[in-house]
N, C-alpha and C positions, 0 to 999 in steps of 0.2 A: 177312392174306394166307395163302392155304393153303398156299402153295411158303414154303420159307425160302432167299430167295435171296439174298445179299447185296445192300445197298440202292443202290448205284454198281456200274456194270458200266463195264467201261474196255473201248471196240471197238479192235480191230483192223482196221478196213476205214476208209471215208472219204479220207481224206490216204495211207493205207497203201496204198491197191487198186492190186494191179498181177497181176490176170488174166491165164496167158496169158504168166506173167514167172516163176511158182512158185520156179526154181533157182537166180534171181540173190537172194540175202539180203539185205535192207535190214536193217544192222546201226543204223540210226538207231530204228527199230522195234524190235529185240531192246534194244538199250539202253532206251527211253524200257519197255518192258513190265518189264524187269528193276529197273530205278525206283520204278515204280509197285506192282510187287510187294512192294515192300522198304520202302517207305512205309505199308504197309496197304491196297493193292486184294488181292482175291479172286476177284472174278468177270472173269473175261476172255470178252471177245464176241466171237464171229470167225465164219469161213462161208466155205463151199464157193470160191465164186466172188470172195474177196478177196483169195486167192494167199497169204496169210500166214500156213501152216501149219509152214515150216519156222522162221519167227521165233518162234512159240509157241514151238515143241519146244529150240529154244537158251534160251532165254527162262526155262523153266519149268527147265529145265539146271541153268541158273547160278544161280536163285534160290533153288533149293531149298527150295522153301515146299513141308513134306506137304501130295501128294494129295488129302487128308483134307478140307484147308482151307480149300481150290480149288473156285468153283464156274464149270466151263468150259461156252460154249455155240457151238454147232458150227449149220450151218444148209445144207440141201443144196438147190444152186445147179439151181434149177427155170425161171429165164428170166425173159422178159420179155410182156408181150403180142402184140408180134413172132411169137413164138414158133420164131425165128431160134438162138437160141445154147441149151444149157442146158449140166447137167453131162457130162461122155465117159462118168460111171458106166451101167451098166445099170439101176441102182433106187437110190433111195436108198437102200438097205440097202447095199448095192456100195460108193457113195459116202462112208459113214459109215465102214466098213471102210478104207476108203484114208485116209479121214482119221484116222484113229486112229493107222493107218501112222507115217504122215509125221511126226505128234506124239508119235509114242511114250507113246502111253496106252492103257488099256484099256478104259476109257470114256468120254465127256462127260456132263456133270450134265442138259443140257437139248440136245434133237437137234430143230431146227425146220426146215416147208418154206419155204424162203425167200419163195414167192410161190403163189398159187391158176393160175399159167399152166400148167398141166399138161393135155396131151389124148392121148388115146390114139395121134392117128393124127401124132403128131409125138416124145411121149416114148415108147411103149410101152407106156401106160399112164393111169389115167384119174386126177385127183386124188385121189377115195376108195381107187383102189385105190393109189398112194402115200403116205395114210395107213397103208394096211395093214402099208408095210413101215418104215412107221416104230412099230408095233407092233411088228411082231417085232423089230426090232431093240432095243426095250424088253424082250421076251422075253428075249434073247438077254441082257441085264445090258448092254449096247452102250450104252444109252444111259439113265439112271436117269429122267430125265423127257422127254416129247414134246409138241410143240407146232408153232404156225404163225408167220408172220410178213407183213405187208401183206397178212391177208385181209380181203374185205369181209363183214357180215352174211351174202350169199347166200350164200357161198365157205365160213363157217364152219357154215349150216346144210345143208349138202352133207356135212360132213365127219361134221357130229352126227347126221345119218341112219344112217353106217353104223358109227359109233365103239364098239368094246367098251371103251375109254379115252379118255375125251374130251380133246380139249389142253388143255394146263392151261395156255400162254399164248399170245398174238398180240402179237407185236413189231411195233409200229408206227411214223411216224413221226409225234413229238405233242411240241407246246411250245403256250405262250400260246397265238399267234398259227396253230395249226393242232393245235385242240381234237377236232378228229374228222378222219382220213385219209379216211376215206368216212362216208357218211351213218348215225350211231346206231352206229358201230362201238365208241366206247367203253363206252357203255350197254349194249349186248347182250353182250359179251364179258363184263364184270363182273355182270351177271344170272345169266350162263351160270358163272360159278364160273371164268371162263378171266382169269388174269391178264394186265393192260399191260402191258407193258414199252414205254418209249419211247426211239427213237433223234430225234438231232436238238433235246436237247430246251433248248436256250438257244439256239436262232435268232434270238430276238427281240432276244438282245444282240449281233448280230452283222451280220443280215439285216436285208434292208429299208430305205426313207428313212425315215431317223430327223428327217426334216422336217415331216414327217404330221402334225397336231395330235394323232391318237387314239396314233400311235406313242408321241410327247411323252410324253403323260398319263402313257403307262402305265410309260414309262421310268422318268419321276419320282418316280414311286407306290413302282414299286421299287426306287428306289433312298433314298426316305423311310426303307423298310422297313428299309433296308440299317443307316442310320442307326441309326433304333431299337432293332437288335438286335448292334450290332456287327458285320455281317456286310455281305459282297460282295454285287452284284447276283448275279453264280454261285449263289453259296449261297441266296439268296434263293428263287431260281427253283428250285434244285433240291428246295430243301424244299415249295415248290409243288406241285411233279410229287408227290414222296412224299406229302405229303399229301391226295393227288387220290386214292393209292390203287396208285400206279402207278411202275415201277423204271426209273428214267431211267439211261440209256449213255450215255457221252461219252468223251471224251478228250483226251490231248494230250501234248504231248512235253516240258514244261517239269514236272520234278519239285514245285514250290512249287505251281501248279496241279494237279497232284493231292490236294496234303496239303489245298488249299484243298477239294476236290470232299468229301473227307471228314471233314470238322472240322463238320459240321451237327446232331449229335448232342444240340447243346447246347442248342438253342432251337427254338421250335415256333411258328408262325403262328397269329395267333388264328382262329377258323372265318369271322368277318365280313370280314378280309383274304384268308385264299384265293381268299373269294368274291370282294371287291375286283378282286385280281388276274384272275382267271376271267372276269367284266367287262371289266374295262379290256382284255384281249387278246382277246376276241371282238370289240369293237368297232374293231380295228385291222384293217387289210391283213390276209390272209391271207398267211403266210410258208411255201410249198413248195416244195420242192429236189428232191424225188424220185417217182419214178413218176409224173412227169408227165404224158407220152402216155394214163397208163392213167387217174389219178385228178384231173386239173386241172379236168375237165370238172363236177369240185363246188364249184368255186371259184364 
C-alpha cells in the first residue's frame, strides 16, 4: 500500500451522526474514542457532516496520544444526489479550515470529498474544481494527504482528467456481501494506484436473513475459519478486507471490541480462503445500507 495508514480506522459517524446537533456533545462518544485511543486505535474516521468534531477535540484532549501518532481523516460534507443539503462552508477549503477549528489541530493526515454530488449551479462550483481546493488545501500542509469517498469509475476519471495529485484513496462502503459500491470501482481504484478504504465492512455479520442458504454457507465458512485460527468471526472478516488490499473502518462503543478489532496481527488467511470467503459472499444477497437512492440501482 503506498499510504501508511493504520490498518483499523475507528469512525466516528454511523450511530454517532447527529448533523445539525454539532453543540450538544455526546460524551458517550468522547468516552468510547478516548478508550479506543488508549487501547491502541490511531486512526480516527470522521467528516464534515457527522457533527462530531467537537467529541474528537475532547477526545484527542484527554488522551493525549502525540500528534505524531494519529492518523485523522476529516471528509467535506458534499450531499446527496438530492442535491438538497450540503456543507454552509463556501469550498471545501473553508470547510477544512473550520474543521480544524473545532478540533484544534493543524492539520488531518487524509482530507476526502465525501461524495462526487457536486455542480456548479447548486455548490458554486464544479466537482474538478472541488478537487482543486482540496489541492491547495494540501498546498497549504492543511491537509497531508487527499482523497475521495463513494465515487464511482466515471466520478473518479473526472477527477484524473484534471488532477495535478491524484487521490490517493476512495472510501467506500465494502464487505463480503457488497464487493463493489458501483460497478468495477474496486478494480479501477486499485489499477489507478488509489487506495480502498472500507466503511461498513462486517455487515454480513449483522445484516441480512441469516436464513438464506448462500448467507448460511458463508456464515459457517467463517466461522470454520474462526475455529482454525483462534479467532472471532470480526477478526476473521477483518483480515479478509486487509487482505483484499483494502483498510476497513468500523467501530463501536464496548472497549473488549476494540482490543478484539486489533489483535489480528497474528495470523494470516491462506490465499485459497480469501478467495473462499470472496465466493461464498458474492454469491449471497447483496448487503447495502447507504446511498441507496444513488447506488441500489446495481443491485
Amino acid at each position: 500500500m503506498a499510504l501508511a495508514i493504520p490498518q483499523i480506522g475507528f469512525g466516528t459517524g454511523t450511530a454517532w451522526y447527529k448533523y445539525g446537533r454539532e453543540t450538544e456533545i455526546d460524551q458517550r462518544l468522547v468516552d468510547a474514542l478516548v478508550s479506543a485511543l488508549q487501547v491502541g486505535i490511531t486512526h480516527l474516521d470522521g467528516a464534515e457532516c457527522y457533527g462530531t468534531a467537537l467529541e474528537t477535540r475532547d477526545a484527542l484532549k484527554k488522551a493525549k496520544i502525540p500528534r505524531n501518532k494519529l492518523w485523522i481523516t476529516e471528509k467535506y460534507y458534499a450531499g446527496d444526489s438530492s442535491y438538497k443539503t450540503r456543507s454552509k462552508a463556501a469550498n471545501p477549503l473553508e470547510a477544512l479550515k473550520e474543521i480544524l477549528r473545532l478540533e484544534k489541530l493543524e492539520y488531518v493526515d487524509l482530507y476526502l470529498l465525501h461524495s462526487p454530488f457536486i455542480k456548479k449551479e447548486t455548490h458554486g462550483f464544479t466537482v474538478k474544481e472541488a478537487w482543486g481546493y482540496l489541492e491547495e488545501a494540501r498546498s497549504l500542509g492543511l491537509a497531508k494527504n487527499i482523497g475521495v469517498s463513494n465515487f464511482a469509475v466515471s466520478d473518479l476519471e473526472k477527477i484524473l482528467e484534471v488532477a495535478k495529485v491524484k487521490p490517493e484513496v476512495n472510501q467506500i462502503e465494502y464487505n463480503a456481501f457488497l464487493q463493489d459500491q458501483t460497478p468495477g470501482i474496486v478494480e479501477f481504484s486499485q489499477k489507478n494506484g488509489i487506495l480502498i478504504e472500507a466503511y461498513s465492512p462486517l455487515a454480513p455479520l449483522y445484516k441480512g436473513d441469516k436464513s438464506i442458504k448462500e448467507v448460511k454457507e458463508f456464515l459457517d465458512y467463517v466461522n470454520e475459519l474462526g475455529k482454525k485460527y483462534s479467532k472471532s468471526d470480526t477478526q476473521v472478516l477483518l483480515k479478509w478486507v486487509l487482505q483484499k488490499g483494502i483498510i476497513p473502518i468500523t467501530t463501536s462503543t464496548k472497549t473488549e471490541r476494540v482490543k478484539e478489532f486489533l489483535k489480528i496481527d497474528d495470523f494470516k488467511l491462506e490465499p485459497s480462503e480469501v478467495e473462499e470467503i470472496t465466493s461464498l459472499g458474492s454469491n449471497a444477497p447483496i448487503v447495502r445500507q447507504y446511498w441507496i437512492p444513488e447506488y441500489s440501482k446495481f443491485d
